[in-house]
N, C-alpha and C positions, 0 to 999 in steps of 0.2 A: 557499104563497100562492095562492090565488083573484082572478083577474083578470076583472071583467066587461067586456066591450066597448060602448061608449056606441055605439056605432054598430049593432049589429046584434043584441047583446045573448048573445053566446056568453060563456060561460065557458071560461076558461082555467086549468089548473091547473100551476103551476111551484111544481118544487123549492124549497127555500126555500136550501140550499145553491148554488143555482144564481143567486140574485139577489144580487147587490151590496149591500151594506150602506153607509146614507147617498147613497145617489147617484138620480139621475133619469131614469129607461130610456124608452127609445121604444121599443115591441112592436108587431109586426105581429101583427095579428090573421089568424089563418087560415084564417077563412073570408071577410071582406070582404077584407082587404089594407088594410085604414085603419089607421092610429097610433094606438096608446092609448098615453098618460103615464101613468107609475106613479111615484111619489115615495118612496122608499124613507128618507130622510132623516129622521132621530129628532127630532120636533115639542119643542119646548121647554117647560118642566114649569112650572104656574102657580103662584104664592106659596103657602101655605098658608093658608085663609081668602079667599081671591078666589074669587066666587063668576065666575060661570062666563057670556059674555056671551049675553044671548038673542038675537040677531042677528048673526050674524058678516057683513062684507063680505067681497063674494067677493075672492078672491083675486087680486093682475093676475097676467097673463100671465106665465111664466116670460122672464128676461133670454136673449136672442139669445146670447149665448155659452154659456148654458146648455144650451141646447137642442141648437146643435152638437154638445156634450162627450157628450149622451145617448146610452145600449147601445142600438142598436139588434136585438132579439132576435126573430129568427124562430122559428118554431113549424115542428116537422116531428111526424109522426104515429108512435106511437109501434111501434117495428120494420123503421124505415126504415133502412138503413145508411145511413150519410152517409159523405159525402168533400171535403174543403179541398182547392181546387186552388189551386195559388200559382202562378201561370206568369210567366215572366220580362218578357213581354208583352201586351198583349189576343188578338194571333193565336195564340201559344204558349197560354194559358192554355183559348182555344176547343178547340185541338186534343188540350191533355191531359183536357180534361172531356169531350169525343165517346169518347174512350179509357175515359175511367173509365164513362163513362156504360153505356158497351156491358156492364160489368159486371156492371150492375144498380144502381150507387151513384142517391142523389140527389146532385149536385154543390153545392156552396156556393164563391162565390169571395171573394176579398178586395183589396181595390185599393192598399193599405199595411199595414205592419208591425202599425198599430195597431190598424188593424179586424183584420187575421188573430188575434194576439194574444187580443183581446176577444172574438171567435167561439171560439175554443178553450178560453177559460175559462168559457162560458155555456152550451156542446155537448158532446157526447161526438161523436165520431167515430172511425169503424172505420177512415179512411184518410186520411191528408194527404199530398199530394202536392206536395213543394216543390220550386221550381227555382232552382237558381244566378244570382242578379243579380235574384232579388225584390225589390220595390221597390228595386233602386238599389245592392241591398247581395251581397258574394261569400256563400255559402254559411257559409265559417269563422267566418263573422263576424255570422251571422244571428241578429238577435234572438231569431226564430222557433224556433230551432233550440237556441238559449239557454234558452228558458222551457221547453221540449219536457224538457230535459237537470236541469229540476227540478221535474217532474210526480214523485207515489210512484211506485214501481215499480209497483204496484197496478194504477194509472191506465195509466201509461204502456205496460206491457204487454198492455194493449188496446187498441191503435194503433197501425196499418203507418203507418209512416213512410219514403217515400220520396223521395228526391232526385233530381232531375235536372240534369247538368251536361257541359261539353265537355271538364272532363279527364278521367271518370269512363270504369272499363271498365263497360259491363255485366255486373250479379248480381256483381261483384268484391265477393265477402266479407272484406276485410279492410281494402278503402277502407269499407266500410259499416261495419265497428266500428269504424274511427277517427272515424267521422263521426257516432257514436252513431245512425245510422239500421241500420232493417230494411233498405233496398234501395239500391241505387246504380243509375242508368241513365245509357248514354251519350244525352245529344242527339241523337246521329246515330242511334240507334234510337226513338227519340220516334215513328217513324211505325208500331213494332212494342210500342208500349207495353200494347197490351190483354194477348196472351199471356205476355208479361212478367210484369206485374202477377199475370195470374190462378197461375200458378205460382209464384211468390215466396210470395204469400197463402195458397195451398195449402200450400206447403212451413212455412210460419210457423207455421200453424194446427195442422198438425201434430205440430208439434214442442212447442210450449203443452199441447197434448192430453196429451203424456205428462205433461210437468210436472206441470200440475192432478192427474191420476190420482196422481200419487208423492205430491202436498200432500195429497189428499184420505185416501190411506192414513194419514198422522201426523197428520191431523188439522189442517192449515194453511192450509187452503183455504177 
């Protein structure tokens, strides 16, 4: 799909897998930062023999509920790693994104379940960063972590997924496959989360690496 911007006049070009079907997106545009509406919703088909009116009145405005319920979908460039930080607060969430940031990500945050959720189905991201009591909810019990657990494997194996929480040990591999995450971190180390992160990812990366190479020899890749 080709998106023009009424404001400044870029064009934007999105996946066509990546937009919603029937529904009504707010898009930032990225280079003003103005809202563009996109209407995705299948116009309804005219009789057969109706000819066709030479004037249309404009359209009103979309319904105030409506426009709430809209995706709103940022635009990042394309080769950018990204990273979802979910933090269990505004202060927490500041401090895991300075952490991820130091690694090179662009940060994206989320302030409930349901923007996180809708960011994840619109993005690809190389990292999500979740913590224990995200909007309100324990970990076991995380939506987030729900949707995650029915991505393809495809998908999903390209995405560090990490947690963070106060019963976890840190890198504890076995809390981390019960929690169908890549990584477990304690809280208490949250102020040592860069070198964390960059070795778990290392370790991850490489361990994929071989994979890929055994798929690629059968042909599976």
């Amino acid at each position: 799909m080709e998106v023009v911007c009424d404001h400044c006049g870029a064009k934007l070009k999105i996946p066509d897998e990546k937009v919603p079907k029937d529904r009504k997106l707010a898009l930032t545009c990225p280079k003003c930062r103005e809202k563009i509406v996109v209407d995705t919703r299948r116009k309804s088909a005219r009789p057969a023999g109706e000819e066709r009116p030479k004037e249309a009145a404009p359209p009103p405005p979309p319904p105030e509920d409506l426009r709430d319920d809209a995706a709103d979908i940022g635009f990042y460039e394309e080769g950018v790693s990204l990273a979802l930080v979910l933090g269990r607060d505004p202060g927490e969430a500041d401090s895991l994104r300075e952490a991820v940031e130091e690694l090179g990500y662009k940060c994206v945050t989320a302030e409930n379940t349901r923007r996180a959720v809708s960011t994840i189905r619109l993005h690809h991201f190389d990292l999500i960063l979740l913590s224990d009591g995200f909007d309100g909810v324990e970990a076991g019990k995380s939506p987030v972590l729900q949707f995650m657990n029915h991505l393809s494997m495809s998908v999903r194996r390209r995405i560090f997924l990490a947690l963070v929480g106060d019963e976890f040990k840190t890198m504890d591999n076995m809390a981390a496959f019960a929690m169908s995450v890549n990584l477990v971190i304690s809280r208490d180390d949250a102020d040592r989360c860069t070198p964390i992160l960059k070795r778990a990812i290392a370790d991850n990366e490489r361990f994929y690496k071989v994979m890929k190479d055994m798929l690629l020899e059968v042909g599976r890749a």
